[in-house]
C-alpha positions in Angstrom: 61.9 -0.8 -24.0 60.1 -1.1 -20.6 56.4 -0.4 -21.2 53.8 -2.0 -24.5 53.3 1.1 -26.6 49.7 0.9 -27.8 50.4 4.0 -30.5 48.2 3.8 -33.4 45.4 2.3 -31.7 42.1 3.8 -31.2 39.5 2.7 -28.5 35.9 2.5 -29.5 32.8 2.3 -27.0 32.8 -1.2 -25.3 30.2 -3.8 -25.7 28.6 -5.3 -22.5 27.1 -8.6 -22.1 26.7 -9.4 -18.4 29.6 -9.8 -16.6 32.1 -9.2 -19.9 32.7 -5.8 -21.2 35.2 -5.7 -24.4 36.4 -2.7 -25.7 37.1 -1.9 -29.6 40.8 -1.5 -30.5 40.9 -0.1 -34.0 43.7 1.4 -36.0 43.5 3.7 -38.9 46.2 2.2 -41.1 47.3 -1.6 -40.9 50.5 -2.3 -39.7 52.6 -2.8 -43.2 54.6 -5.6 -44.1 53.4 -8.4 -41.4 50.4 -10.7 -41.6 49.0 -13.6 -39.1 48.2 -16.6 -40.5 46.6 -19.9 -39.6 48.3 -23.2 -38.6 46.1 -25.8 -37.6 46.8 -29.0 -36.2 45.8 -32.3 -37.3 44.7 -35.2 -34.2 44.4 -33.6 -30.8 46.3 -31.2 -29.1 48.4 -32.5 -26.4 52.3 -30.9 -27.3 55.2 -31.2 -25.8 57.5 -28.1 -26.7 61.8 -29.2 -26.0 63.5 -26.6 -24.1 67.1 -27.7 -24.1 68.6 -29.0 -21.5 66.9 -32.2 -20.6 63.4 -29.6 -20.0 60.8 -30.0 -21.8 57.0 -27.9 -21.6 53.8 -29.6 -21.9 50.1 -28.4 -22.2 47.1 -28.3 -24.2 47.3 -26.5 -27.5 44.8 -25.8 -29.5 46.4 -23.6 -32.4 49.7 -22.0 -33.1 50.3 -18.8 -35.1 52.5 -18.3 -38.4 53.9 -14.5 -38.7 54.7 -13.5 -42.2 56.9 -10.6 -42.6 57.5 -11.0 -46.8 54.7 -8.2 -47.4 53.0 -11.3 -49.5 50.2 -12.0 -46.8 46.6 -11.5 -48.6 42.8 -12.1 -47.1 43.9 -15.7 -47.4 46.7 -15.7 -44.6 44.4 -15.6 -41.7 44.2 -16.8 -37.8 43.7 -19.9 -36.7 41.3 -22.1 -35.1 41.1 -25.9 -34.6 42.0 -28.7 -33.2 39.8 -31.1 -31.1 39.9 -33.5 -28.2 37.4 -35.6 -29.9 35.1 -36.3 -33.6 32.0 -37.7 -34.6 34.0 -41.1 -33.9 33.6 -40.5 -30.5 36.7 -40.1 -28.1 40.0 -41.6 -29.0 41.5 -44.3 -27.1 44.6 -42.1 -25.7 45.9 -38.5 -26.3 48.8 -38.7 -28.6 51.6 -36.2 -27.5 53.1 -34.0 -30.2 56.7 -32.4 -30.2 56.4 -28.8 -31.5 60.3 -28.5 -30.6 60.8 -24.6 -30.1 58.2 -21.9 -28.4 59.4 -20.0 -31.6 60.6 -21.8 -34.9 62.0 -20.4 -38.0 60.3 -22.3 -41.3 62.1 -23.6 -44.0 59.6 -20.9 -46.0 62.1 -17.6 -46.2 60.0 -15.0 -43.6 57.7 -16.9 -41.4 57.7 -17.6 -38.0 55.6 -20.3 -36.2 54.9 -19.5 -32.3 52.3 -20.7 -30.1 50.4 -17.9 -28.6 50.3 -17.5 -25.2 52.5 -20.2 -24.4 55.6 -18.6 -25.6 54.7 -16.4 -22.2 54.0 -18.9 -20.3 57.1 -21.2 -20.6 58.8 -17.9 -19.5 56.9 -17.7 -16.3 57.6 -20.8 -15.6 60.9 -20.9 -16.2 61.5 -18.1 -14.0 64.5 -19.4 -11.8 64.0 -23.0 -12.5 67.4 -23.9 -12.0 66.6 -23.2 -8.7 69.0 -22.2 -5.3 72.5 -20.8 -7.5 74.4 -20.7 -4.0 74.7 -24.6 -1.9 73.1 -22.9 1.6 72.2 -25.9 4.1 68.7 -24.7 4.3 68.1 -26.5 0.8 67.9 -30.1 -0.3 69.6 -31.7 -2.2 66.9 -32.4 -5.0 66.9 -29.0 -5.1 70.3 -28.1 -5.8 70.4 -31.0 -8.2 67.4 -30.9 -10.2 65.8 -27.3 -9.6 61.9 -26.6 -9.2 61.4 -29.6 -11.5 58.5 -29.4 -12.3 56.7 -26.5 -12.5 53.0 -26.4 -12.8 50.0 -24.1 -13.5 46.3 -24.4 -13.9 44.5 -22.1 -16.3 40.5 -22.2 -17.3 40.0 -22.6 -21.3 38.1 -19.6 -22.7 35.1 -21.9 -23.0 34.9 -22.4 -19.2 34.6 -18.8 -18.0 31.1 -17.7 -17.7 29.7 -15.9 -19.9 32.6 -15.4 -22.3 31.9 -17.9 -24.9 28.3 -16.4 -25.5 29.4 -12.2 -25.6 32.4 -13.5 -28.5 29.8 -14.4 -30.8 27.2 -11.7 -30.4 29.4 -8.9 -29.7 30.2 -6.8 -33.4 33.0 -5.9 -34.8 34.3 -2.7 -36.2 35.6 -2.8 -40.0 39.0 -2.0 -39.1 39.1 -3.3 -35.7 42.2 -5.1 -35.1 42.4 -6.1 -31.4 40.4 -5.8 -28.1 40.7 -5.5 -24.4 38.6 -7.7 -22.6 37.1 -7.4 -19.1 35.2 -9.6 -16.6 33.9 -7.8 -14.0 35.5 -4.7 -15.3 38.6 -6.2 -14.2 41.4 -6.4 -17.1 41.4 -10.2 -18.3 43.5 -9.9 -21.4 44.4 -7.7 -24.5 44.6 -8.9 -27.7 46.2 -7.6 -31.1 47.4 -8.1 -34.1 48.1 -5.8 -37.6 45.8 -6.7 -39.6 41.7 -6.4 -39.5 41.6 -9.3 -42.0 43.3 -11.1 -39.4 41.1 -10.1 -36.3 38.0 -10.8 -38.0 39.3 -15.0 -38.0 40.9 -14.9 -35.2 38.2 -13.2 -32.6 36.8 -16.8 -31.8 40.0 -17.9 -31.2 39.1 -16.2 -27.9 37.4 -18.7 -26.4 40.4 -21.0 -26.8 42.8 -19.3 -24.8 44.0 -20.2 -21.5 42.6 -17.6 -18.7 43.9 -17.1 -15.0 42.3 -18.3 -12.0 41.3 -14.7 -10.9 39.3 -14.1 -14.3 37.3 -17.6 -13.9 36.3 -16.1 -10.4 35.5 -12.9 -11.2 33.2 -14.2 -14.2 31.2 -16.9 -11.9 30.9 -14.5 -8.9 30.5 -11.0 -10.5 27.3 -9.4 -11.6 26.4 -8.0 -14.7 27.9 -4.5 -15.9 26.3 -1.2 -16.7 26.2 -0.4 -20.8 28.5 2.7 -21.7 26.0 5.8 -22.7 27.0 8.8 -23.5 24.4 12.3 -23.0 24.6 14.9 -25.1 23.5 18.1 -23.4 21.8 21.3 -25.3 24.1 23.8 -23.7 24.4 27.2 -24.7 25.0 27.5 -28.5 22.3 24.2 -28.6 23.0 21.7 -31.3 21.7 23.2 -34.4 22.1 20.8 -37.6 24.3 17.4 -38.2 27.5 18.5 -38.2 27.0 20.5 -34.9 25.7 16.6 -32.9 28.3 14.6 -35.0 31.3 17.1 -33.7 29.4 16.4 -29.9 29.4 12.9 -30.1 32.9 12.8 -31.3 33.8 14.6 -28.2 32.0 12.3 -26.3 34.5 9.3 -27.5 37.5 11.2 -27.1 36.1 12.1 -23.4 35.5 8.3 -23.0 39.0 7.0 -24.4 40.7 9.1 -22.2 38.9 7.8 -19.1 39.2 4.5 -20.3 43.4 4.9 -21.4 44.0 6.8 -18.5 42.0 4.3 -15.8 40.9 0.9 -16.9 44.0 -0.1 -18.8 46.4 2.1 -16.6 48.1 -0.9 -14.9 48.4 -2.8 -18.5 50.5 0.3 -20.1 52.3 2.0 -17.3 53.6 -0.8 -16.1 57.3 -1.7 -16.3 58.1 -5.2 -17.6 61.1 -7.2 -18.5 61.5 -7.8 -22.2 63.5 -10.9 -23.5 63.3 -11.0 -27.2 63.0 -14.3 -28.5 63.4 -13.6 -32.3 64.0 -11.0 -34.9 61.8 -11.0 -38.0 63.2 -8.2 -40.5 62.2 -5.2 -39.0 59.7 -6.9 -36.0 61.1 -8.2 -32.9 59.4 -10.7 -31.2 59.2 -10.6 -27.6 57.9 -12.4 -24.0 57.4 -10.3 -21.3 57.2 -10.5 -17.2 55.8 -8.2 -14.7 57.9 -6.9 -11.3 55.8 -9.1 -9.5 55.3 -6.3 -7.1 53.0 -7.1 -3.9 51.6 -3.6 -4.2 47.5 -5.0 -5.4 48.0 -3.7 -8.9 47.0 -7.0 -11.7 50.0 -8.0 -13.3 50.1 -9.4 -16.4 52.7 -11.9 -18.7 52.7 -11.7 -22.6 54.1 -11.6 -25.9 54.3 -9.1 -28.0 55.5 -7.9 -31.8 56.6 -4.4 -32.1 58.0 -2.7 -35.8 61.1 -0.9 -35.8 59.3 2.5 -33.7 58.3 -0.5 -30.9 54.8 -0.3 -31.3 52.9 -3.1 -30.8 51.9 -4.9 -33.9 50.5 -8.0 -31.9 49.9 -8.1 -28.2 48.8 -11.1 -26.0 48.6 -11.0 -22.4 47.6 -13.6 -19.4 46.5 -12.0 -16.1 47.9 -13.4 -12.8 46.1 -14.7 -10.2 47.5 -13.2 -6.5 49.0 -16.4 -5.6 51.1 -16.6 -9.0 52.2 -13.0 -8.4 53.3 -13.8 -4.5 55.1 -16.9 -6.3 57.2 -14.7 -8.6 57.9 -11.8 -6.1 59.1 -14.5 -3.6 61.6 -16.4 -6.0 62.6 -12.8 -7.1 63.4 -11.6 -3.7 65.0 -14.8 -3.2 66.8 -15.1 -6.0 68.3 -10.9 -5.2 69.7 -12.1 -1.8 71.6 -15.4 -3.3 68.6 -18.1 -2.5 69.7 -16.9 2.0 66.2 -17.4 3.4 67.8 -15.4 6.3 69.2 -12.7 4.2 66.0 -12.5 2.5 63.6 -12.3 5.6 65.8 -9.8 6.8 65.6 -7.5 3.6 61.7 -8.2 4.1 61.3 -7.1 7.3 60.3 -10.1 8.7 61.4 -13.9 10.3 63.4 -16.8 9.1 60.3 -18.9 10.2 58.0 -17.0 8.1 60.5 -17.1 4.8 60.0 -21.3 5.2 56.2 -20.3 6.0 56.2 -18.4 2.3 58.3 -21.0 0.1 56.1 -23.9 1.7 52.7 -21.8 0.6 53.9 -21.2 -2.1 54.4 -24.7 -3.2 58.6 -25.0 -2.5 58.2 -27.0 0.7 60.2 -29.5 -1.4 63.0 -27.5 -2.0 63.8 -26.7 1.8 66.5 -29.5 3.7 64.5 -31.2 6.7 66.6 -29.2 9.4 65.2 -26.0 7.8 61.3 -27.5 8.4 62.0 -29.1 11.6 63.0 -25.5 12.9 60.5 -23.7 11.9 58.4 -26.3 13.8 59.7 -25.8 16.9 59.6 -22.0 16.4 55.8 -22.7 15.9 55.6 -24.9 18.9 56.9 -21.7 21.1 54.9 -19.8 19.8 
């Protein structure tokens, strides 16, 4: 499995509100035998997940999911939503931090899974060569042979502090069996959402507005301007529309016209692109999974995620976190890296450029640490030449 497979969902016409535009993801049938439930967390959500090996990943989390796979889930299993930074007490005196222990963890409860959405794909784009240079070149330090790109460190805006977004969630409708979305700012992918169940949608929609969101998405929302409205004309043509059935048969041609255009355009990137799957657990017949991009510098968006498929791998649930440019020039350069054994010369070679602009790159990008002092002090003379 390469690409998310988005087979048995239906697109319906998007709902604009400014600069958001989310589009309807129904499905005919739920996905059978897997339900989403809530798990809410008592005090405020600071959480400290362990990683193994003397790691450990911290953030904000404000609700974690519990899949159930026993075919017992009923209305009552929903999403969640909850905790707080603060009550009517007013602020507390200090931010307790809570050890969650896994990304993914088994309950003692026979067929349920507790995972924190979101930050299952996170921990794996930030763990993306954190052991840092593999091969003991002089042009690295000895921090980081020893200890790695300890720590790594991202900054995403809460749902609640991109423009706009909090505001089209709660007027926007939903469709009776809708069961996921694909959300836009600026009619740029931000994220998708899914999950099997339209009983679970329905709780977990305003759980929107408590997900992390890139850099690029905050930027697009604040700058961008508001979006046309999707219409659709129906033309008397020869034959005319002559009764009901005749404009109900038109206007369903008119959504089929417009999910292809959509499918085939405004998600392309999302679905056509090629990721690397690592499966993090097996649930009976669903595998879950956390996915990266190629990190290719080609100005496609690139996404990271999690997903759910069923034994056909379709996706059951779907989550996804756009990159920003610089987190995509991050990944491509430890990749590139990482192919020619962590040799910044090797590597500007296979690039096509200088061993002075490789050091320019990892310093950007935040590395600067990582390089030995000769490696700097080089490419400041090379700077002074020139």
């Amino acid at each position: 499995m390469t690409r998310i497979d988005l087979t048995g969902l239906d697109v319906r016409p998007a709902q604009v509100w400014g600069g958001v535009r989310i589009v309807p993801l129904v499905r005919a049938e739920p996905v059978p035998g897997l339900r989403l439930r809530r798990e809410v967390y008592e005090g405020w959500g600071a959480g400290a997940v362990d990683l193994g090996d003397r790691t450990t990943y911290t953030s904000y989390i404000p609700h974690g999911f519990v899949a159930d796979w026993a075919g017992t889930g009923t209305g009552a299993e929903t999403a969640s939503y909850g905790t707080r930074l603060c009550d009517e007490d007013g602020p507390p005196p200090c931010v307790p931090v809570r050890r969650l222990h896994r990304m993914a963890k088994r309950r003692q409860v026979e067929r349920r899974l507790r995972f924190l959405p979101l930050h299952l794909a996170l921990e794996g784009y930030l763990a993306l060569h954190f052991g840092g240079p593999s091969v003991v070149w002089d042009d690295w330090s000895r921090k980081a042979l020893r200890h790695g790109l300890s720590p790594r460190a991202e900054a995403a805006y809460a749902g609640w502090a991109v423009p706009g977004l909090a505001e089209a969630l709660r007027v926007f409708e939903l469709h009776p069996s809708q069961c996921g979305l694909l959300l836009y700012v600026a009619d740029a992918l931000a994220a998708a959402f899914v999950v099997p169940h339209p009983d679970d949608y329905r709780l977990l929609h305003p759980t929107l507005v408590e997900d992390l969101y890139g850099e690029l998405v905050h930027q697009y929302a604040y700058y961008g301007g508001p979006l046309p409205e999707f219409t659709a004309r129906i033309r008397d043509g020869a034959g005319g529309i002559r009764n009901l059935a005749d404009l109900r048969a038109a206007a369903r041609e008119q959504e089929r016209a417009w999910a292809v255009a959509h499918e085939g355009l405004m998600a392309r990137d999302l679905l056509e692109t090629s990721y690397a799957f690592e499966r993090v657990y097996r649930a009976g017949p669903f595998d879950l999974y956390r996915f990266l991009p190629p990190f290719l510098r080609d100005g496609r968006e690139q996404h990271i995620g999690e997903l759910i498929t069923d034994h056909k791998g379709r996706a059951a649930y779907l989550k996804t976190f756009r990159l920003s440019e610089n987190q995509i020039r991050k990944g491509h350069l430890l990749r590139r890296l990482a192919d020619h054994d962590w040799h910044p010369g090797r590597t500007a070679e296979a690039l096509g450029t200088s061993y002075e602009e490789i050091v320019r790159r990892i310093e950007a990008a935040g590395f600067g640490g990582l390089l030995d002092a000769h490696a700097v002090a080089r490419r400041a003379r090379e700077k002074e030449k020139g």
